[in-house]
MIMAR-943225 format. One record per residue (C-alpha): residue number from 1; residue in three letters; chain; x, z, y. Coordinates in nm, 2 decimals, always signed. Layout:
<sites>
     k     r   c        u        w        v
   NUM   ALA   A        X        Z        Y
...
</sites>
This chain:
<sites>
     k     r   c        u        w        v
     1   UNK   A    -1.75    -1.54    +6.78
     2   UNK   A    -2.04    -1.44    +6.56
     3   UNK   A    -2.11    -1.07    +6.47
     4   UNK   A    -2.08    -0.90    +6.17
     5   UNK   A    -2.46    -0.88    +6.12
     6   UNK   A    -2.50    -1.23    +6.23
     7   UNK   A    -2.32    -1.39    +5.97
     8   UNK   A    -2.40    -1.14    +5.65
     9   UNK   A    -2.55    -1.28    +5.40
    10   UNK   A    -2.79    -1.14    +5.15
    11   UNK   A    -2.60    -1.16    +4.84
    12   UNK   A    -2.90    -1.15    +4.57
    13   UNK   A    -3.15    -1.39    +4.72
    14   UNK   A    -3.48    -1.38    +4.55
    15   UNK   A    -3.49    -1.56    +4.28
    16   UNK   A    -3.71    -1.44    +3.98
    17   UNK   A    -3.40    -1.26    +3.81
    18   UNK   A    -3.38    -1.04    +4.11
    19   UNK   A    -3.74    -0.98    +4.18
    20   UNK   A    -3.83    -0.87    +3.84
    21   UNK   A    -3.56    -0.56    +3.95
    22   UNK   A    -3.73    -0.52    +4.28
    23   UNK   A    -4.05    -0.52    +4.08
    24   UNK   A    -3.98    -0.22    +3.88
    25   UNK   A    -3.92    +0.01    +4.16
    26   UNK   A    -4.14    +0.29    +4.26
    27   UNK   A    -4.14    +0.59    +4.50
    28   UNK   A    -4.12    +0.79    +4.23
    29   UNK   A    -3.79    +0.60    +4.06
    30   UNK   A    -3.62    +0.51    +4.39
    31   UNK   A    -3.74    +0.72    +4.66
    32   UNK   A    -3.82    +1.07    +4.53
    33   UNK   A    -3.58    +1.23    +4.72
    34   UNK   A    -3.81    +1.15    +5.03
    35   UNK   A    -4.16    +1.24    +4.87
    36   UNK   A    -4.09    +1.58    +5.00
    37   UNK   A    -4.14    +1.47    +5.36
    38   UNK   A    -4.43    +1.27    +5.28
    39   UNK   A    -4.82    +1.38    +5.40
    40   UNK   A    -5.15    +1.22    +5.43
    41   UNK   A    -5.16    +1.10    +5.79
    42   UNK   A    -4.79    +1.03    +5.85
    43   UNK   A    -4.69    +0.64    +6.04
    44   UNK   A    -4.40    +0.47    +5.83
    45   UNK   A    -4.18    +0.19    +5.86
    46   UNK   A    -4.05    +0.04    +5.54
    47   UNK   A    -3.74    -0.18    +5.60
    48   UNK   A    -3.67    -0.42    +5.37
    49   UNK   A    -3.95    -0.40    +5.19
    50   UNK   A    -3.93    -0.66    +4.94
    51   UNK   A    -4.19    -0.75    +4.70
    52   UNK   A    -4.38    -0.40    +4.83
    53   UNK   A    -4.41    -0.18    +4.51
    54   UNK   A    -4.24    +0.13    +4.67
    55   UNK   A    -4.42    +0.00    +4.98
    56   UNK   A    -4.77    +0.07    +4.85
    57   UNK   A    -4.63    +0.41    +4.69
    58   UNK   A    -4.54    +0.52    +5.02
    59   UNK   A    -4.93    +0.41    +5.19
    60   UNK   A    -5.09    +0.63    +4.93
    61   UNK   A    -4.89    +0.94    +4.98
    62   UNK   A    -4.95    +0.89    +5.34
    63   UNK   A    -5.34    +0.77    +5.30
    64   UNK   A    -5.59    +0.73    +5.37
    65   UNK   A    -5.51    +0.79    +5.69
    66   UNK   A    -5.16    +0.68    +5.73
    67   UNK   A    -5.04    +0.42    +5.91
    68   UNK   A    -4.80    +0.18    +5.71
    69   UNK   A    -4.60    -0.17    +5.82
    70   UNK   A    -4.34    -0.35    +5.60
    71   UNK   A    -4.07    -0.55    +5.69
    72   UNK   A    -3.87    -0.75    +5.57
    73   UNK   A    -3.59    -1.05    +5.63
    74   UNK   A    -3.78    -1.30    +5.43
    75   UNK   A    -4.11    -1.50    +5.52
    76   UNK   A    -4.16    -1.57    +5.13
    77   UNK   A    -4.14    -1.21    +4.94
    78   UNK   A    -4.31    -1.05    +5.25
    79   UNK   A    -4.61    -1.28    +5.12
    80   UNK   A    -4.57    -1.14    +4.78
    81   UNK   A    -4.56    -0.80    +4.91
    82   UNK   A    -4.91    -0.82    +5.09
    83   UNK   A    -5.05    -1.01    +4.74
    84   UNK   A    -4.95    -0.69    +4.57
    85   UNK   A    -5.09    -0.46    +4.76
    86   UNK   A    -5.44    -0.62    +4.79
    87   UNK   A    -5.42    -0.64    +4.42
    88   UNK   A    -5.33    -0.23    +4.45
    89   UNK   A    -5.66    -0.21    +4.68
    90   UNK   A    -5.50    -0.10    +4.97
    91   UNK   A    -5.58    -0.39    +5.19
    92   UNK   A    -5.56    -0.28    +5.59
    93   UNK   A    -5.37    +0.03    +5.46
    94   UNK   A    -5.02    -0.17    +5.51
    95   UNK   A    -4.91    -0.40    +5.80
    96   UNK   A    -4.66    -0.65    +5.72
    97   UNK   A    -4.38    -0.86    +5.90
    98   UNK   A    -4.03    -1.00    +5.94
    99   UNK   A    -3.77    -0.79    +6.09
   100   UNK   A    -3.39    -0.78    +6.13
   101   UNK   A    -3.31    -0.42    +6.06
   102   UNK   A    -3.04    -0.42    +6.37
   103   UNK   A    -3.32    -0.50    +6.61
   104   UNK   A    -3.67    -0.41    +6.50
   105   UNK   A    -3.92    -0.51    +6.71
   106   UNK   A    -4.11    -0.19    +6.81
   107   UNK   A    -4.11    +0.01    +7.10
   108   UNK   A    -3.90    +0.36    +7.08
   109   UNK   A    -4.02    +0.67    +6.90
   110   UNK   A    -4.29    +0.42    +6.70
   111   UNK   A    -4.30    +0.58    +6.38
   112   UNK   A    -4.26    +0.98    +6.16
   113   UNK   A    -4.08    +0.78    +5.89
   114   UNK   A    -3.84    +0.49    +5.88
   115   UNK   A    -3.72    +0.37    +5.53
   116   UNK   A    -3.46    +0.19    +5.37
   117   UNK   A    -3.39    +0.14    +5.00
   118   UNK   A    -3.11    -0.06    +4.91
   119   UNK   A    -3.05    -0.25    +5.27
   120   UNK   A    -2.76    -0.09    +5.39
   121   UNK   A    -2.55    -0.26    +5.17
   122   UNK   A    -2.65    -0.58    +5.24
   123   UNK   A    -2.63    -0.58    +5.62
   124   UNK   A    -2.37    -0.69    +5.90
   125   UNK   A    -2.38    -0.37    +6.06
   126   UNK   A    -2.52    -0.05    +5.90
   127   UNK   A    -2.40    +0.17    +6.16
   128   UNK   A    -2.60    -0.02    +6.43
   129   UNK   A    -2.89    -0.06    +6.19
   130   UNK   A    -2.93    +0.32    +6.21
   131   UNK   A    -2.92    +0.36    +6.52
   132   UNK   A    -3.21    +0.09    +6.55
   133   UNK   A    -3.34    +0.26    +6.27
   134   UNK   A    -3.37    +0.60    +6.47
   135   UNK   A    -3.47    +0.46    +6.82
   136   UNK   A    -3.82    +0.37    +6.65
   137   UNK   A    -3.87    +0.71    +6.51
   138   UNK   A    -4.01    +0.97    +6.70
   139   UNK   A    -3.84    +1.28    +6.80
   140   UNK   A    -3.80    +1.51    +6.49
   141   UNK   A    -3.92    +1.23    +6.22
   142   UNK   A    -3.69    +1.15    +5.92
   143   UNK   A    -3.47    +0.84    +5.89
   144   UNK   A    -3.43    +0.83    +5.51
   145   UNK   A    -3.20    +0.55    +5.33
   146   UNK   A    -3.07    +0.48    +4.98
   147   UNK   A    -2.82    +0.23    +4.84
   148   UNK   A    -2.62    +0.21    +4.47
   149   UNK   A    -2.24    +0.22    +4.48
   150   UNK   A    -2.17    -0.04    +4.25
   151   UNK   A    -1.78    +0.09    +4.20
   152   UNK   A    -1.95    +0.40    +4.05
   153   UNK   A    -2.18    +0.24    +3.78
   154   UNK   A    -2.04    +0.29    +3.44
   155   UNK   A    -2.16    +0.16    +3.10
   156   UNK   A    -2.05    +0.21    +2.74
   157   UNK   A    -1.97    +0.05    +2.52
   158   UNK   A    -1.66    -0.06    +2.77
   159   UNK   A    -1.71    -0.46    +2.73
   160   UNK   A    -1.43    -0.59    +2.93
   161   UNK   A    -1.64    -0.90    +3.02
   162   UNK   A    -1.86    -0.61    +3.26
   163   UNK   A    -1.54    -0.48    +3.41
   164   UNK   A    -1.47    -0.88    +3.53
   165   UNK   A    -1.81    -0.90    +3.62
   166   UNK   A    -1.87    -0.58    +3.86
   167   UNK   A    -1.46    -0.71    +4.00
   168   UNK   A    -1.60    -1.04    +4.10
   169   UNK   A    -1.96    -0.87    +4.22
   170   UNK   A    -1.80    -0.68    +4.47
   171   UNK   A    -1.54    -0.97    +4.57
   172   UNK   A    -1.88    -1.17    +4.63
   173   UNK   A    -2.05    -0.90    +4.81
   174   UNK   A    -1.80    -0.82    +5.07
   175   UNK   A    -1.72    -1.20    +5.13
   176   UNK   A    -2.09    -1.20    +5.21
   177   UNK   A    -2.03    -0.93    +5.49
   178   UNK   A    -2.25    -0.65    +5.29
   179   UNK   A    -2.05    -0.32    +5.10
   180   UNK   A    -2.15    -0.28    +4.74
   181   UNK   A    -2.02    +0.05    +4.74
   182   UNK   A    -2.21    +0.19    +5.00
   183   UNK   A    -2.36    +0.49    +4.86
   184   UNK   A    -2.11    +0.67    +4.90
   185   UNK   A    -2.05    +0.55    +5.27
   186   UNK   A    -2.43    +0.63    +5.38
   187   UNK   A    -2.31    +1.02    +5.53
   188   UNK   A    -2.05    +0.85    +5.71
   189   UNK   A    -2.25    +0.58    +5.84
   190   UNK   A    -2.54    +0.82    +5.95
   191   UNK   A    -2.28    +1.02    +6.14
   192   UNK   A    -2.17    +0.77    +6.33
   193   UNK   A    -2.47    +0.64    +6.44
   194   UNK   A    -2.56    +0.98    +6.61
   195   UNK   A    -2.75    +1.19    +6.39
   196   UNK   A    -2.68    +1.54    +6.38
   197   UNK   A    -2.92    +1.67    +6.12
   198   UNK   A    -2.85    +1.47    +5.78
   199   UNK   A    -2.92    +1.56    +5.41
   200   UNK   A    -2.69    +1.40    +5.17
   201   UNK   A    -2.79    +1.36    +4.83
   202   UNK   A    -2.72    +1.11    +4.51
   203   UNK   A    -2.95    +1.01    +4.19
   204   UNK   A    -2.95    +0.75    +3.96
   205   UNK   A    -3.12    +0.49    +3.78
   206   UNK   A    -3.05    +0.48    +3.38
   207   UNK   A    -3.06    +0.25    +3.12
   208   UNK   A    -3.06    +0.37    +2.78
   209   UNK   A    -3.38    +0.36    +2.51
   210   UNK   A    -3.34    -0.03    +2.34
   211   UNK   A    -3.64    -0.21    +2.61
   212   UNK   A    -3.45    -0.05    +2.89
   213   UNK   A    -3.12    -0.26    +2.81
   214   UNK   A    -3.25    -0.55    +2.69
   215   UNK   A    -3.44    -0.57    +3.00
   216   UNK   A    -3.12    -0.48    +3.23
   217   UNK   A    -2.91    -0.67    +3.08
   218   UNK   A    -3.11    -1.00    +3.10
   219   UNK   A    -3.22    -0.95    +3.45
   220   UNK   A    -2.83    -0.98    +3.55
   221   UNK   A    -2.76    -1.21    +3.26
   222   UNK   A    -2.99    -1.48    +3.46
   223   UNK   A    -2.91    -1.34    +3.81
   224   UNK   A    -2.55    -1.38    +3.74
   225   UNK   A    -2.60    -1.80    +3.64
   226   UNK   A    -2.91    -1.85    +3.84
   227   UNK   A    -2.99    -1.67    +4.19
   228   UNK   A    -2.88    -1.68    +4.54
   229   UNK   A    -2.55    -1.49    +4.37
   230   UNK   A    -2.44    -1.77    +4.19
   231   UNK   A    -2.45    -2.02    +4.45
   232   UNK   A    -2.25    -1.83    +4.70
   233   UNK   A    -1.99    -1.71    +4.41
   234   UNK   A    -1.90    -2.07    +4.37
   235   UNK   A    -1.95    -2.23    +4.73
   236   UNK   A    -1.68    -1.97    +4.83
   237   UNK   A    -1.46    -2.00    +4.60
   238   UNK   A    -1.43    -1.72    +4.40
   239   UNK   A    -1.64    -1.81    +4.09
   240   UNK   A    -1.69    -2.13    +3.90
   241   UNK   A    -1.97    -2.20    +3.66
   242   UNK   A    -1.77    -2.11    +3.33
   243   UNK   A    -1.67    -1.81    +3.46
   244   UNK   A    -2.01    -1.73    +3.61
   245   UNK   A    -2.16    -1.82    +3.26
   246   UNK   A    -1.88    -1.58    +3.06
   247   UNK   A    -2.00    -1.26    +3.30
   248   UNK   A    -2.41    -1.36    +3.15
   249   UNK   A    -2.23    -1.31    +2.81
   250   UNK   A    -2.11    -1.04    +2.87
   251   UNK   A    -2.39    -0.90    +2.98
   252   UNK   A    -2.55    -0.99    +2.62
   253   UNK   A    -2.29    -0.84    +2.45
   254   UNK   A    -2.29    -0.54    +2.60
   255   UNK   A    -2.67    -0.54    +2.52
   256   UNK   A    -2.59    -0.57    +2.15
   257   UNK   A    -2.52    -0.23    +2.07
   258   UNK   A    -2.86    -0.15    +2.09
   259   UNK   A    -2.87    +0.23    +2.03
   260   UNK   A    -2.56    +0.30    +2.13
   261   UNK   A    -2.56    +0.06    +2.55
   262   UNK   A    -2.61    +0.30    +2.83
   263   UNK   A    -2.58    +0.21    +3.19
   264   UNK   A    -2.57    +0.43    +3.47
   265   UNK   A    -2.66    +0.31    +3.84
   266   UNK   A    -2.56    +0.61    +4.11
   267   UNK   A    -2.74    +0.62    +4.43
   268   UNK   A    -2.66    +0.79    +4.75
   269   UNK   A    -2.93    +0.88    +4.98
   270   UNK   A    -2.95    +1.03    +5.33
   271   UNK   A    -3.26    +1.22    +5.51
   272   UNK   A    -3.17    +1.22    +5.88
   273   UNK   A    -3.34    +1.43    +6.13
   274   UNK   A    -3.42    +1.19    +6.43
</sites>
């Protein structure tokens, strides 16, 4: 029988709709709680690195000297991830490979940082993705990860179409072997993988000023109908096109009421003392 983190599956994919998310992200949007820990000269792993934005944050608060290497799951947006940081200037600065997060391929006590920004979720096995996570960073180093809790998000106005939407997200998620809501899990998680020094802490993104939802609420209109998502909604059975293409309206009416649409994305993050 396969293992959990042999058959999870990751439930976004990378189609444009979800890179133009991934895109937006920065240190100082989706990682600030770990800038603190941060100095020029620091080694750190970046796990699941995606298209590299937050990557490239993290080699300049650790630059010049720092040593930097990003993984991630996928040959095609690790490609995009080196293009953008050449075009940031910081070629040599960052390393870059594929990696399964549950066995990393470096030796023990490798690097001062290990990061993670919305993997946990995604994976077969977070507990034992921590643990890997801490074997490769040296004694007294921080293991620092941070992942939305999608049962937590709340909009207004209260469009039933978004309350279908986040039901049938999580249905989708879970079928795929990840946990959407696993924010809230992360203290847990780090616990039982051994750490015995962990700082718990939540933030979240929000979406509010008139670009900010129009730009939200497309990116998920498309991602709902078009992406990786889609596909596996429907192969397993619990979406069909219609009602995939009802949630996208949704979306846009929720994006209507311009002035008034807010949307709140919580976050929990853990700093764990290797």
């Amino acid at each position: 029988m396969s293992r959990a983190r042999d058959t999870a599956v990751y439930t976004h994919g990378h189609h444009e709709s979800v890179l133009r998310s991934h895109r937006w992200r920065t240190a100082e949007n989706s990682a600030a709680y770990l800038i603190g820990e941060l100095r020029p000269g620091l080694s750190v792993l970046d796990v699941g690195c995606g298209p590299g934005t937050i990557t490239a944050d993290l080699a300049e608060l650790v630059g010049p000297d720092g040593r930097v290497v990003a993984v991630d799951a996928a040959a095609d947006v690790v490609a995009q991830a080196r293009a953008y940081a050449e075009g940031r200037g910081l070629d040599g600065r960052i390393e870059f490979g594929t990696a399964d997060v549950h066995a990393l391929d470096f030796p023990d006590d490798t690097f001062d940082v290990v990061h993670a920004h919305q993997v946990l979720q995604h994976v077969g096995d977070p507990v034992l993705a921590l643990r890997e996570m801490r074997r490769v960073c040296r004694p007294g180093g921080v293991v620092a990860a941070r992942d939305a809790d999608y049962q937590a998000m709340a909009w207004y106005p209260q469009t039933p179409g978004l309350d279908a939407w986040l039901s049938l997200y999580r249905r989708v998620a879970r079928a795929n072997g990840g946990e959407p809501d696993a924010g809230r899990r992360l203290l847990s998680w780090a616990r039982a993988a051994g750490f015995g020094e962990v700082r718990a802490s939540a933030s979240v993104w929000c979406f509010a000023s008139a670009e900010e939802v129009a730009w939200w609420s497309e990116l998920w209109a498309d991602r709902t109908t078009a992406s990786a998502y889609a596909g596996l909604a429907t192969a397993g059975g619990l979406a069909t096109p219609a009602t995939l293409a009802e949630a996208a309206a949704a979306w846009r009416e929720w994006a209507a009421a311009a002035g008034e649409a807010w949307f709140s994305v919580p976050h929990g993050e853990i700093l764990c003392r290797a």
